[in-house]
N, C-alpha and C positions, 0 to 999 in steps of 0.2 A: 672273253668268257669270264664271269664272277667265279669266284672261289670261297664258299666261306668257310674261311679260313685266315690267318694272320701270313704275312711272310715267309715269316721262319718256317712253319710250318709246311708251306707252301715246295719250298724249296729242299726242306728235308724229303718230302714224298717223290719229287724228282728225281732226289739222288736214291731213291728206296731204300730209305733209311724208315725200318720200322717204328710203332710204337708203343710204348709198353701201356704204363697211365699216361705220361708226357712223351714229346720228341726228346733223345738225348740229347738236346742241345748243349748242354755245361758239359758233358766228357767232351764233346768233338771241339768245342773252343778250346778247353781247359789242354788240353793234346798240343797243339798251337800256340799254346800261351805259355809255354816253359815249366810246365806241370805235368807231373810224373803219375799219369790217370790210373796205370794197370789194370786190377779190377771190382777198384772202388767205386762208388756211385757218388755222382757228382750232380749237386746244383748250382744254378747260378745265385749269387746271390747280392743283388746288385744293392747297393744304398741308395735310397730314395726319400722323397720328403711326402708327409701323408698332409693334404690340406683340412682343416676342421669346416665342416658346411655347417650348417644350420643346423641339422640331426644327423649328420654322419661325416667319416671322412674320404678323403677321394684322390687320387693318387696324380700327382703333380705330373707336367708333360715330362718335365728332366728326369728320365731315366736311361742309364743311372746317372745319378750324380758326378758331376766333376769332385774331387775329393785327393787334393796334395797330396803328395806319396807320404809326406811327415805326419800328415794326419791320417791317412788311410791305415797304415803302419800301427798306429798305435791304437784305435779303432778295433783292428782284429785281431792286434795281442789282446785287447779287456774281454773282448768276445772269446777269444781260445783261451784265457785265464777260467773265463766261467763257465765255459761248452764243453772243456777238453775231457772231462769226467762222464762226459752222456756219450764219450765214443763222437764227436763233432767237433772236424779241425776247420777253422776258415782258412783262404790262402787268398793269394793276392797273386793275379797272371804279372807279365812282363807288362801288359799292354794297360795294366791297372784293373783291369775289370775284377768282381769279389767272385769268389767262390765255396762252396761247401761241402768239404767230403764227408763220408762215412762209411762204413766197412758194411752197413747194416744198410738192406733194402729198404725204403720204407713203403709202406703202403696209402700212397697220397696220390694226387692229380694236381696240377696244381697249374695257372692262368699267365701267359706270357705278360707283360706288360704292356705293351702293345692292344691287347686288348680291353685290358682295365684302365687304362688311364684316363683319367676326365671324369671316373664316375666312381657311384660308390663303393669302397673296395669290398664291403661285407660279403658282398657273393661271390667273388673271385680268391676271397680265401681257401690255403688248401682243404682238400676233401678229401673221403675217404675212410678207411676202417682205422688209421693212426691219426685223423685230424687233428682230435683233443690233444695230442703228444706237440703235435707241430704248432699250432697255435700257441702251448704252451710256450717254445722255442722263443715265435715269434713276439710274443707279452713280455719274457724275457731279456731279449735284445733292447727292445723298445725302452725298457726302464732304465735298463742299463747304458746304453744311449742319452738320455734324455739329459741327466746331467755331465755328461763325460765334457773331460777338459778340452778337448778339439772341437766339439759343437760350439761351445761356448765362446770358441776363438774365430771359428767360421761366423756366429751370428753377431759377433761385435766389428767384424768385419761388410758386414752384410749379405753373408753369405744365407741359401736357405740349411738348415740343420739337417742332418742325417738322423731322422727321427723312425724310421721304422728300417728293415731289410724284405727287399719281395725276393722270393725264392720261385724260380723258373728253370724248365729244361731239365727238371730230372731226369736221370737214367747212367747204366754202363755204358762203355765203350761200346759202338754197334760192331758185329763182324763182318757184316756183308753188305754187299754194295751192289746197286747195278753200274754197269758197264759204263764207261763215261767215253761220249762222243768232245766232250770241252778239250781244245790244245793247249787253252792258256786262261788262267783265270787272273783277274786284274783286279785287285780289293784292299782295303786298308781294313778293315772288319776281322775280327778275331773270329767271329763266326765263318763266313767266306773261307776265310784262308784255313781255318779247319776243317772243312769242308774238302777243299782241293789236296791238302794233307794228305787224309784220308782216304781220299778216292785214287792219291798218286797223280792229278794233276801239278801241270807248271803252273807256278803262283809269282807272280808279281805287282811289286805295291803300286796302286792308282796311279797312273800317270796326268799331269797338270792340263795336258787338252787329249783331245777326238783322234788330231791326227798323228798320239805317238802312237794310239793305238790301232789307228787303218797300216800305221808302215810294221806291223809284227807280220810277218809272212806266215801266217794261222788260217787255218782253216774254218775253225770254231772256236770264239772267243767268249768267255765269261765276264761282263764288267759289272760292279759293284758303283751306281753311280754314285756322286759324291754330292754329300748333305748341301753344301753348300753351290749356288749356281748351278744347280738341275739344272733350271728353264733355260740356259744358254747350252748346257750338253743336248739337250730336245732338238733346240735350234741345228746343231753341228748332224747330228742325227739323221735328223729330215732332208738335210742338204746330201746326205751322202748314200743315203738314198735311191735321192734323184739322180747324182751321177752316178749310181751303180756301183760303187766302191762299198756296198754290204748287198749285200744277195737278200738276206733276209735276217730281219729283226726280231726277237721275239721279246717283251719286256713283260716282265711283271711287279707291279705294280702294288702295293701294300697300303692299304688305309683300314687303321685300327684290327679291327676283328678282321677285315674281309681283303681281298685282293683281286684283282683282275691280273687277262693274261691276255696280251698282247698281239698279235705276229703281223706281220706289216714286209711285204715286199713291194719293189722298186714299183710295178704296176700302180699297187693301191695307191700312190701318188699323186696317180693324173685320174682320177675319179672324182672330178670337181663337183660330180652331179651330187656327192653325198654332203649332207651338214653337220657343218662342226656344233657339236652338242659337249656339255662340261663333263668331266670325268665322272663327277657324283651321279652325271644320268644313268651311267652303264652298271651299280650299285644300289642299285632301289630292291 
């Protein structure tokens, strides 16, 4: 089944995690990431590099950035130097990831990354009845960025520069959840594991293959596959499958804006009479 929708998104309505303008995605990470959310409103606010097109700019795949703790550090003290007067603290999780609180609601929408990347970002700028305030925000960072002494040590390095910040996941802490059937959730994702936080599932970090994860004696397990060697966890998957050692699979699947959803038991297997068609068929 298509979803359109991104991921994140995707998996917040699973867990019936309401939403206001955005999914609260930045409180339910920020909860997990050794940040004390209470009942401030939290965005994410990852550093990114904006690439210049011919007539516009467009938002680079890497987000966010890889960005050294020495330099990430000093990055969002020049930013809380300059922010801290408009009521706008950055912080910086365990896991590295950026963040943005503020005591004050704002009234924005604003576009995961996921979505916008690759294209032009003018549309995916926040929206709203405070845009003009946010945009200001972001012109702000941007400048202030732009010659900061850590950029300048990332691009003599060859690094790409942290040249704008996208702000995603607005919202407070959610309070209610529906019911979780998951006994174990397995993710390295700051997202994931706030998720399971929150909901009061068991969390544990990614394990290296398939089969630490068939020997958990779980009923219903949560995996968060890992970026690297998918196409061999697919492989382990399918084999296990077949011998019956998963009842039933259900995956979803995230590409850009949209996502598919899965569900695949040991049967569907031996249906040789269907043809393998590319995942971008099931997305049109």
């Amino acid at each position: 089944m298509q979803v359109d929708k991104p991921l994140e998104a995707l998996i917040c309505e699973q867990y019936g995690v309401q939403s206001l303008f955005d999914y609260p995605i930045a409180a339910i990470c920020a909860a997990a990431d050794g940040l004390k959310v209470n009942d401030a409103f939290w965005l994410r606010a990852d550093p990114v590099h904006l690439v210049l097109q011919r007539d516009c700019f467009s938002l680079d795949e890497s987000v966010p950035l890889q960005v050294d703790a020495a330099h990430a550090t000093s990055m969002v003290g020049s930013l809380n130097q300059h922010f801290n007067q408009d009521g706008l603290m950055f912080e910086i999780g365990e896991s590295g990831a950026w963040y943005l609180r503020t005591e004050h609601t704002p009234n924005i929408k604003t576009s995961l990354p996921s979505v916008a990347v690759g294209k032009n970002v003018h549309q995916f700028m926040p929206q709203g009845l405070e845009s003009s305030k946010w945009l200001a925000v972001l012109n702000e960072a941007q400048m202030l960025l732009f010659e900061h002494p850590a950029n300048q040590a990332r691009e003599s390095s060859g690094a790409p520069a942290v040249n704008s910040i996208w702000f995603s996941g607005g919202g407070l802490m959610p309070k209610t959840h529906l019911p979780s059937n998951i006994d174990l959730m397995l993710a390295d994702g700051i997202f994931h594991q706030g998720m399971a936080k929150w909901v009061g599932e068991a969390c544990q970090a990614l394990p290296s293959s398939l089969d630490e994860v068939l020997n958990h004696s779980v009923q219903q397990a949560r995996l968060q596959l890992p970026n690297m060697h998918t196409l061999a966890w697919f492989d382990h998957l399918l084999a296990a499958l077949k011998t019956k050692k998963i009842k039933q699979l259900t995956l979803n699947l995230g590409f850009y804006d949209k996502s598919l959803i899965v569900t695949i038991k040991p049967i569907d297997t031996y249906k040789f009479w269907r043809s393998n068609k590319p995942v971008m068929d099931y997305l049109q």
